[in-house]
C-alpha positions in Angstrom: 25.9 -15.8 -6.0 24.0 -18.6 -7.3 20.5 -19.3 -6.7 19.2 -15.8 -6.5 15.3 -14.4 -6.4 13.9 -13.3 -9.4 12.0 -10.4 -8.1 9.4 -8.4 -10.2 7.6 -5.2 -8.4 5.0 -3.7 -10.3 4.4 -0.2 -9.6 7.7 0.6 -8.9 8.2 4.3 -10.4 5.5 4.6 -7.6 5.7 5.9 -3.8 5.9 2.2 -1.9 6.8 0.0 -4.9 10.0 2.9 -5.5 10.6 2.4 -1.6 10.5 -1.1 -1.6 12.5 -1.3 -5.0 16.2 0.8 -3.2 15.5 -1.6 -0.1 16.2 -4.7 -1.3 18.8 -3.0 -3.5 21.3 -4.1 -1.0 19.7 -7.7 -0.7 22.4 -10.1 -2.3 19.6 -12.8 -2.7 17.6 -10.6 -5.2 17.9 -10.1 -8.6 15.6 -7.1 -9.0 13.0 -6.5 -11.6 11.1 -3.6 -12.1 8.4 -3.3 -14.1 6.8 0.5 -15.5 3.9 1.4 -17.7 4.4 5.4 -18.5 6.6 6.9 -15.3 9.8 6.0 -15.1 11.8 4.8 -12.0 13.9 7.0 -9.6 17.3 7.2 -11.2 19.4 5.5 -8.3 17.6 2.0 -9.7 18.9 2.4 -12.9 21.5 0.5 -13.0 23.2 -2.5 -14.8 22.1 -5.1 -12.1 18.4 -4.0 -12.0 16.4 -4.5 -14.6 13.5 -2.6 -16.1 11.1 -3.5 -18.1 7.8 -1.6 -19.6 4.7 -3.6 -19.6 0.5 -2.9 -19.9 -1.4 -4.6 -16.9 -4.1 -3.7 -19.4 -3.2 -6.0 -21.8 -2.2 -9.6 -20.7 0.2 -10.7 -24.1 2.6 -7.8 -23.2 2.8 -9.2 -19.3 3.4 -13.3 -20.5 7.2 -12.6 -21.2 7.6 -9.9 -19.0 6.8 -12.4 -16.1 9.6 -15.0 -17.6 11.5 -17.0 -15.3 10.5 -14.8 -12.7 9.8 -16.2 -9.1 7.8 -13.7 -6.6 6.3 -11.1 -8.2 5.3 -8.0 -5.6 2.1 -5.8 -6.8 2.3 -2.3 -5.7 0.8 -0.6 -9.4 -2.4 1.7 -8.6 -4.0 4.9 -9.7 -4.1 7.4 -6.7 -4.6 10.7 -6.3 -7.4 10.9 -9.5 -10.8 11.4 -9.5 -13.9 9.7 -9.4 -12.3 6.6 -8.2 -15.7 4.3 -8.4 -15.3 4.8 -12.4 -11.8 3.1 -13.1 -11.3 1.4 -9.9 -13.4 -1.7 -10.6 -11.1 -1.5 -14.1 -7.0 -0.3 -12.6 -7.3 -2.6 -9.8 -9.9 -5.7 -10.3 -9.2 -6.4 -14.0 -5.7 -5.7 -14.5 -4.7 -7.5 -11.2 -6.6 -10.5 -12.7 -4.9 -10.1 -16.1 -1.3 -10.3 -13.4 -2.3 -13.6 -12.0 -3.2 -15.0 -15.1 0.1 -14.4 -16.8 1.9 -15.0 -13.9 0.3 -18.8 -13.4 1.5 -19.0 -17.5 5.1 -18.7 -16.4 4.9 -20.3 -13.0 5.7 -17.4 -10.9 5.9 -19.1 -7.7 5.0 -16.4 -5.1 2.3 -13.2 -5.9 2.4 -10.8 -2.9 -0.8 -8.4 -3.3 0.0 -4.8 -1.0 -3.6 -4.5 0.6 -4.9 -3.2 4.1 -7.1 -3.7 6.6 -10.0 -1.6 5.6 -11.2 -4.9 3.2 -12.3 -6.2 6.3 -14.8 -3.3 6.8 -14.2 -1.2 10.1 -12.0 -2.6 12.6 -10.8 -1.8 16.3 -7.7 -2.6 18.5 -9.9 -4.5 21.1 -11.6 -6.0 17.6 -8.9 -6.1 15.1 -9.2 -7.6 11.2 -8.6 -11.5 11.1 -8.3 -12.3 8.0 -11.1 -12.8 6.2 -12.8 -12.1 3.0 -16.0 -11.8 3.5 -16.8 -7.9 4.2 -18.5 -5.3 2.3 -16.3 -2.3 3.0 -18.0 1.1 2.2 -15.1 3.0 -0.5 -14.0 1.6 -4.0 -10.6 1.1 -2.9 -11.1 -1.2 -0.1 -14.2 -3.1 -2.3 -11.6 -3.4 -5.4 -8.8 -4.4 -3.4 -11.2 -7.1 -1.8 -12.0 -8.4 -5.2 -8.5 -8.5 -5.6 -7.7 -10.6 -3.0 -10.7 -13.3 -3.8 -9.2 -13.8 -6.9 -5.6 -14.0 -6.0 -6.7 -17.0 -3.2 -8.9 -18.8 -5.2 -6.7 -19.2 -7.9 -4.1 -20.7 -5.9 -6.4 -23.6 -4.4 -6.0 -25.7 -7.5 -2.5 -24.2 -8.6 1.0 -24.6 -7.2 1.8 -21.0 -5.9 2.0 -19.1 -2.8 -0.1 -16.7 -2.8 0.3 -13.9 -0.1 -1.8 -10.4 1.2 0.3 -7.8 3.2 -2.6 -6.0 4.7 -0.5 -3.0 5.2 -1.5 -0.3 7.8 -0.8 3.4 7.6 3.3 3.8 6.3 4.3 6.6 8.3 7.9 8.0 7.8 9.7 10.3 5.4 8.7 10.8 1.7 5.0 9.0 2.0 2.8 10.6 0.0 -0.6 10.4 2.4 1.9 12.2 4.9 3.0 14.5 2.7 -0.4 15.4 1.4 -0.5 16.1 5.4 1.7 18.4 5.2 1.1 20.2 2.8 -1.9 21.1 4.1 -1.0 21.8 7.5 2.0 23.8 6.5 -0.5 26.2 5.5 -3.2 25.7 8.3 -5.8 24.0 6.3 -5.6 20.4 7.5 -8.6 19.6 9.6 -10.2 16.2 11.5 -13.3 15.5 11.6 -14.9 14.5 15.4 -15.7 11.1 15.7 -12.3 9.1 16.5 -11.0 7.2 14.2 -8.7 4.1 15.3 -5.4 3.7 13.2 -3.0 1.1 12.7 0.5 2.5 12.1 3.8 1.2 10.6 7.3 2.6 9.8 8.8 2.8 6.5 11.8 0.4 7.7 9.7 -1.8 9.5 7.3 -2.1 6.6 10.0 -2.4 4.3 11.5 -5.4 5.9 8.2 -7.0 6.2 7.7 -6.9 2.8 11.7 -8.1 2.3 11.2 -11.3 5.0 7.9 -12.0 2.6 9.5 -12.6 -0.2 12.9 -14.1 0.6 11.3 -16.5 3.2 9.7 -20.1 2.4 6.2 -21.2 3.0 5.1 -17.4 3.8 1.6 -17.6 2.0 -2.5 -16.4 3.1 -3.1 -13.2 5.1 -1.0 -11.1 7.4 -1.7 -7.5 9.4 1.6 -5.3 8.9 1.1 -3.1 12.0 3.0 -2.1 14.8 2.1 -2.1 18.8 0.4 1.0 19.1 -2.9 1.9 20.4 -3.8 5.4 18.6 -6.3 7.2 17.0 -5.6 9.7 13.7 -6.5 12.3 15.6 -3.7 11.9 18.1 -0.9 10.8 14.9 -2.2 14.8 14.2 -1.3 16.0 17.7 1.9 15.0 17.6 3.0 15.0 13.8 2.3 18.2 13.2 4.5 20.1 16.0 7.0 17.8 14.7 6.7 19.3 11.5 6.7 22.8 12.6 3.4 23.7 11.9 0.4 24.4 13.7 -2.0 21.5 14.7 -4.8 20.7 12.8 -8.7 22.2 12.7 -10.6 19.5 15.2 -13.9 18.7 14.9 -13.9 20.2 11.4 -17.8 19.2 9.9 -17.3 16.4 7.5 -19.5 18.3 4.7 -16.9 20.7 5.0 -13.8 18.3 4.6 -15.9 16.7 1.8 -16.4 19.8 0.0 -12.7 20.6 0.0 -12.1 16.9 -2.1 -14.7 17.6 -3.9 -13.0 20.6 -5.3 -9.5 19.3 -5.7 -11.1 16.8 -7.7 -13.0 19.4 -9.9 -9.5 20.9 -10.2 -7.6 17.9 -10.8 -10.1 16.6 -13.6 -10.1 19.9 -15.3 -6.1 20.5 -15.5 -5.2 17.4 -15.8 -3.2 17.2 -12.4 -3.1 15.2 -9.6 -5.7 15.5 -7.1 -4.9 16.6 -3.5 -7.6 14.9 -2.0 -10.8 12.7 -3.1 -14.1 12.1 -1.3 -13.3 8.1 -1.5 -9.8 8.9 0.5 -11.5 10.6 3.1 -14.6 8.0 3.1 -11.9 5.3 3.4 -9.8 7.7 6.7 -12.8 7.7 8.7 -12.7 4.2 8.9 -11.0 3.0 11.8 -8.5 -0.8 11.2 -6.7 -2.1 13.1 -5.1 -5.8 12.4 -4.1 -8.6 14.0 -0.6 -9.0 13.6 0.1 -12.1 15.4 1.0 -14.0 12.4 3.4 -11.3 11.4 4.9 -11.3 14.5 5.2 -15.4 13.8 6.7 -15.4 10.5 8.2 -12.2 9.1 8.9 -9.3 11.8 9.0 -11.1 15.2 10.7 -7.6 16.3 9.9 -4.0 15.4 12.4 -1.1 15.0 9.5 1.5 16.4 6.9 -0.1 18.1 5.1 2.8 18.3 4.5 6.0 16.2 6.0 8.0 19.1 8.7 5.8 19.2 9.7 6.4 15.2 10.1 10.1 15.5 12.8 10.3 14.1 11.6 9.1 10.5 9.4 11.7 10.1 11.6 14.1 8.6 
């Protein structure tokens, strides 16, 4: 088929950038790119019409070919899951993101989609949802980082010819997430607690987020900010009520004192930083969970998923295992 996508995902050995990657698998407009640093992908994308390639974020001259004749280029790459996140945060997702843009107006990539969420926009309600704007000062290093991320990526594209797009994703929920399955985990063996105060949160599922993220890149003239959310009105607390029955285990801890959840990162961090492993939990995931978003998804409704599979949590069920 002639005039196909060049698609590059970064992060795609990862959890959404992976998802994303077998998605469009099936897409006969895409020719898929996928670009690694040390983890390789799943092994159902290696195949003859994917290719992989192995670049550095860090350093800009290995990303200049790598982003050859390539013409939307989808940035899932992060560092989760490790500790003491205000050290290499400013670093993994400011710097290296700017060293992406760079190369990418080198080769005249003509789309950069940057994954991001609400929480950039500071706390956010259902009656008082995130807009679109980029003026906050939000409270944990990944939504501050991520901010800085998306400053860049916009003001670069006011004086060059690119579209440059921010999926403000809300919370994935569905099978093989790895927040849910850190969820899990630690309800399977009755340790998963929630704090008091309630805490507003914009869901998705994994099939209607990954089409989102499909209609944003195959689509013309799709460029700014858009809320990926669905239509429910919910608070963590009551994701929790329901999930965890689902699940077949018991419900969590409520009202669990937030010193208490605190100290419990705090010590998978110790642990991770001292073995080497990834870290349960960190203090800046759960600074950034008691932060209630909630986006305005009337653009998305507009331009890239005017219908949801599940409009509702309750309704997607069925994804959950």
């Amino acid at each position: 088929m002639e005039n196909k996508i060049n698609v590059l995902i970064t992060g795609a050995a990862g959890n959404l950038g992976g998802m994303l990657a077998k998605h469009l698998k099936q897409n006969l407009l895409v020719n898929l790119h996928l670009m690694i640093h040390k983890k390789d992908v799943a092994p159902e994308l290696k195949t003859e019409n994917i290719k992989v390639i192995k670049a550095d974020l860090s350093k800009k001259e290995t990303l200049t070919d790598t982003f050859k004749n390539i013409d939307v280029i989808v940035h899932f790459a992060g560092i989760l899951f490790k500790p003491n996140p205000d050290k290499f945060l400013p670093i993994t997702n400011t710097e290296y993101f700017k060293n992406l843009v760079d190369a990418a107006l080198q080769q005249n990539v003509k789309k950069i989609i940057l994954c991001s969420f609400p929480h950039v926009e500071g706390e956010s309600f259902p009656d008082k949802p995130a807009m679109g704007k980029l003026d906050s000062n939000p409270g944990s290093a990944h939504a501050r980082t991520r901010l800085e991320e998306e400053k860049y990526l916009f003001k670069k594209a006011e004086n060059n010819q690119f579209e440059a797009v921010s999926l403000r994703l809300g919370m994935v929920y569905g099978k093989g997430i790895l927040m849910m399955d850190v969820a899990k985990i630690l309800a399977k063996y009755w340790i998963l607690g929630i704090w008091k105060k309630p805490t507003w949160v914009h869901f998705i599922s994994t099939p209607d987020f990954l089409t989102a993220f499909e209609n944003a890149i195959v689509k013309q003239k799709i460029k700014g900010i858009y809320h990926i959310g669905d239509d429910g009105v919910q608070t963590l607390q009551d994701y929790f009520e329901v999930a965890c029955p689902y699940w077949q285990h018991k419900k969590p801890w409520h009202n669990m004192p937030v010193w208490l959840i605190m100290l419990f990162a705090n010590c998978c961090e110790k642990y991770s930083y001292i073995f080497g492993t990834r870290s349960l939990l960190t203090r800046d995931f759960i600074k950034i969970g008691m932060v209630s978003y909630y986006g305005d998804t009337k653009r998305m409704k507009e331009e890239l998923l005017p219908d949801l599979k599940y409009k509702t949590f309750k309704d997607g069920l069925e994804t959950f295992m």
